[in-house]
N, C-alpha and C positions, 0 to 999 in steps of 0.2 A: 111818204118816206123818201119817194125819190127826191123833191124838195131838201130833206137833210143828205141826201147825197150829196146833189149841187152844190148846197149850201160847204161842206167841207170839202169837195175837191176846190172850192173858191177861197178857202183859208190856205189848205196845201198850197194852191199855185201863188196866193200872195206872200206866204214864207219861202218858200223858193226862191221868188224873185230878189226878196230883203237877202235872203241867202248869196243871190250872185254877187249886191254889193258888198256883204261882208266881207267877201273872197277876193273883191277888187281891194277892199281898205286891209287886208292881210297882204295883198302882192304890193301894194303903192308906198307901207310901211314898213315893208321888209319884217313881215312878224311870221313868215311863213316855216319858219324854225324856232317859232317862238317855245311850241313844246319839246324843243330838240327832235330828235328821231324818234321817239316816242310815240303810237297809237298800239292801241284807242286811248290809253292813258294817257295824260301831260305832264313829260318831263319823271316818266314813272311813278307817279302819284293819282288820285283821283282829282285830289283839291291841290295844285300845286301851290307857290306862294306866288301872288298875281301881281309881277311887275309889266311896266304899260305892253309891251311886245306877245306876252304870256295872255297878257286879258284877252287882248284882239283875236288872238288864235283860240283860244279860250273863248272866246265868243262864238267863232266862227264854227268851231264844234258843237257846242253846244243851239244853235241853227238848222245845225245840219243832224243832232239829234230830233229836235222837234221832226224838221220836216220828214224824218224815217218814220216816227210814230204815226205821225199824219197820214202819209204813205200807206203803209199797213192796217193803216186803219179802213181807210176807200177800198185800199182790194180785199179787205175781209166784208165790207157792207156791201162789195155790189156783186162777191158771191152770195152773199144772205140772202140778197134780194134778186139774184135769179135762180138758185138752188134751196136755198130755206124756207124759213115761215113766211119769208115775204117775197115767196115767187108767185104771189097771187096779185105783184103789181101790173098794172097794164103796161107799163114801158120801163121795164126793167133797164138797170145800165149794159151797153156793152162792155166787150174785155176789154177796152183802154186801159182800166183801172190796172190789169196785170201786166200791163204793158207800162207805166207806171213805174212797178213796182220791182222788172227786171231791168229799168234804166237803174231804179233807186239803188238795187245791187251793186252793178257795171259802177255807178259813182261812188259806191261808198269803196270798194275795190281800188277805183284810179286812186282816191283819196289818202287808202294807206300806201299804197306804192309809190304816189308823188313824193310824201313824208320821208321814205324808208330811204328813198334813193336824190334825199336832197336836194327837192325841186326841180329835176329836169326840166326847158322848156317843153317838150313835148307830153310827158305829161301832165301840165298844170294846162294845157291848150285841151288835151282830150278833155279833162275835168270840166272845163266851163264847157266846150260842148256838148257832154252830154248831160251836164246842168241846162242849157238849153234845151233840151229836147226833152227833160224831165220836164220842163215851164211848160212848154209845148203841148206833152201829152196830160200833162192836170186840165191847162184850158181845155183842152179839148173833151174831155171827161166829164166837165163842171156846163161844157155849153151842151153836150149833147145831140146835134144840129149837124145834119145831113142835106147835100143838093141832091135834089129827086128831081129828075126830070117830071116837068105834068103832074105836080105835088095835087092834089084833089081839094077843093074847096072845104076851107075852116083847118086844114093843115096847115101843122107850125113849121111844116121843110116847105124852103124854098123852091120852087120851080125856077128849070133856066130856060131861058127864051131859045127860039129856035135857031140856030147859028151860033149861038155862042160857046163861050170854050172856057167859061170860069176856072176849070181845075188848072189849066195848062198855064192860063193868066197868073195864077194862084201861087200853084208851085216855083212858077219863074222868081215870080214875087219871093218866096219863101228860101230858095236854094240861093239867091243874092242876097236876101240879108243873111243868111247863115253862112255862108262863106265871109261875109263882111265881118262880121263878128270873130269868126276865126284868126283873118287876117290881123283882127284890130289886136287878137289875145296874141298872137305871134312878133307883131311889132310891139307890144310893151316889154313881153317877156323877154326879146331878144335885144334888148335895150335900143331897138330903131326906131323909137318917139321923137328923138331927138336927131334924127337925120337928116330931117328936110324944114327947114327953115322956113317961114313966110309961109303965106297962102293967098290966092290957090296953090299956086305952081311948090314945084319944090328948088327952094336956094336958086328962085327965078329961073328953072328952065323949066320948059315942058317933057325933057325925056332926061332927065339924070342923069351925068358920066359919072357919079359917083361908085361907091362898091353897095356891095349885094345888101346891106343895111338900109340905104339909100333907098333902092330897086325893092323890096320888101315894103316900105314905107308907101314909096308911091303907086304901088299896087292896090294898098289899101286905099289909098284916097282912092283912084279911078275907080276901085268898086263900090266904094260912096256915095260918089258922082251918078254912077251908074245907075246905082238905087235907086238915090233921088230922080233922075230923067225917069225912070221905069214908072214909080207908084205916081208923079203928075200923070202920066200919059194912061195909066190905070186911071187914075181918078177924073181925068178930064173924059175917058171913053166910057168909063163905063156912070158916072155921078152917082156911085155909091159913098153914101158918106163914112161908111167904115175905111173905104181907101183915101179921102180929104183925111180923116184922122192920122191915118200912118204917113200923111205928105206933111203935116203940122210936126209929128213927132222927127222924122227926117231931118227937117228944116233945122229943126231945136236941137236935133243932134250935131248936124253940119256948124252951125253954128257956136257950139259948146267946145267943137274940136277945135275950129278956127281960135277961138279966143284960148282957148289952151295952149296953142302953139306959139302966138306971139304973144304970152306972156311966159313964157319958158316954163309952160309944164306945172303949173304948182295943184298939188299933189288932192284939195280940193275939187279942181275943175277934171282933173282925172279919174276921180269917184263918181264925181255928175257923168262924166264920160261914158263910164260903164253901167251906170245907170240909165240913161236914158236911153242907150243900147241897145239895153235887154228892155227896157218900154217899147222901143220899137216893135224887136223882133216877137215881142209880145201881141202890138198891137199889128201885127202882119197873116200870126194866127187868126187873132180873132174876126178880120178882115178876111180872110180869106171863108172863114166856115159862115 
């Protein structure tokens, strides 16, 4: 039974993720008012008439219906299965599940107030963040997967060796890409993609006299940069190939952005953007546990 838990918190967390690029090809298309002010309805109707703007947002709802069902669905199985007829499993789930399930609130909340109060950047920034951490706590729910120090032979928890300090490595690793991700949602929204010119540097300097759009912009690269020096120096110290995994996804992101920039943004390469974003900050969880 636990098995068909995992197996659906790994559906939930993969509609999630389809979920955040939805929500990039909603912000990159301007369809973010596609149902006007309207929720949960669209445009006051159930079924509106579905011109291209309407679909997307319309789409984008209908994503973020599944993944509620989904949702609700795990924290009702992994009370069953520690409170019901199947608390007779041997490794029942923990509460992640309800943890879960008071992000999935917390977003569907930001969701009608971004709508109501037409798109503020600040809350369309909380929205993906705590669609992050909704990603975040399904992986974590679907792996299960605890560091135990001195884990006892034929256990599936990992033992950490003596010295080391994996959570702190861990977390470093986690709180840089989530803030990077923030940043990144903070420069789109606040139209500062387009401030810095060229790469690396920005419009060729390394400290910007420009204005605060500019300073915004290059903020995010530095903690890019950042990241990437961080998960090589993770992954060269410690040769765990979960951490070489999130240096490949880096790499592929640094890279996605670059090409995005000198070719002035086409709208494409800014969906792959926020997609392999959230791959990352995906593959930094699953790294980490």
């Amino acid at each position: 039974m636990t098995r068909r838990f995992t197996r659906l918190a790994w559906t939930a967390a993969t509609v999630t993720y389809l979920l955040i690029i939805l929500g990039a090809i909603v912000r990159i298309t301007g369809s973010g008012l596609g149902c006007g002010d309207h929720w949960p309805l669209c445009n006051g109707k159930l079924l509106p008439p579905l011109d291209l703007p309407t679909l997307i947002e319309y789409g984008h709802r209908f994503a973020a219906a599944l993944v509620s069902i989904l949702v609700l669905a795990i924290a009702a199985y992994a009370w069953w299965l520690r409170k019901g007829a199947g608390s007779r499993e041997q490794y029942p789930p923990d509460r992640t599940a309800y943890v879960a399930l008071a992000l999935l609130l917390l977003q569907v909340l930001l969701g009608a107030v971004t709508v109501k109060l037409s798109l503020p950047p600040w809350t369309v920034i909380l929205h993906l963040g705590t669609a992050m951490l909704l990603l975040a706590t399904l992986i974590v729910a679907a792996r299960g997967s605890h560091l135990t120090p001195g884990a006892s032979p034929g256990s599936t928890e990992v033992p950490i060796a003596p010295g080391a300090r994996p959570g702190l490595v861990g977390a470093v690793a986690l709180v840089l890409g989530f803030v990077t991700v923030l940043l990144g949602a903070l420069t789109a929204n606040l139209g500062a993609a387009s401030a810095c010119l060229g790469f690396p540097l920005c419009n060729g300097q390394l400290i910007p006299a420009g204005n605060s759009l500019q300073q915004i912009h290059w903020v995010h690269r530095l903690l890019a940069y950042t990241l990437f020096a961080y998960v090589v120096w993770w992954a060269v110290s410690t040769k765990r190939r979960g951490a070489w995994y999130v240096v490949g996804l880096v790499t592929l992101q640094v890279a996605v952005a670059a090409t995005m920039v000198l070719l002035a943004l086409p709208p494409p390469l800014q969906a792959a953007h926020v997609a392999v974003g959230a791959a990352v900050w995906a593959g930094l969880v699953v790294a980490v546990l």
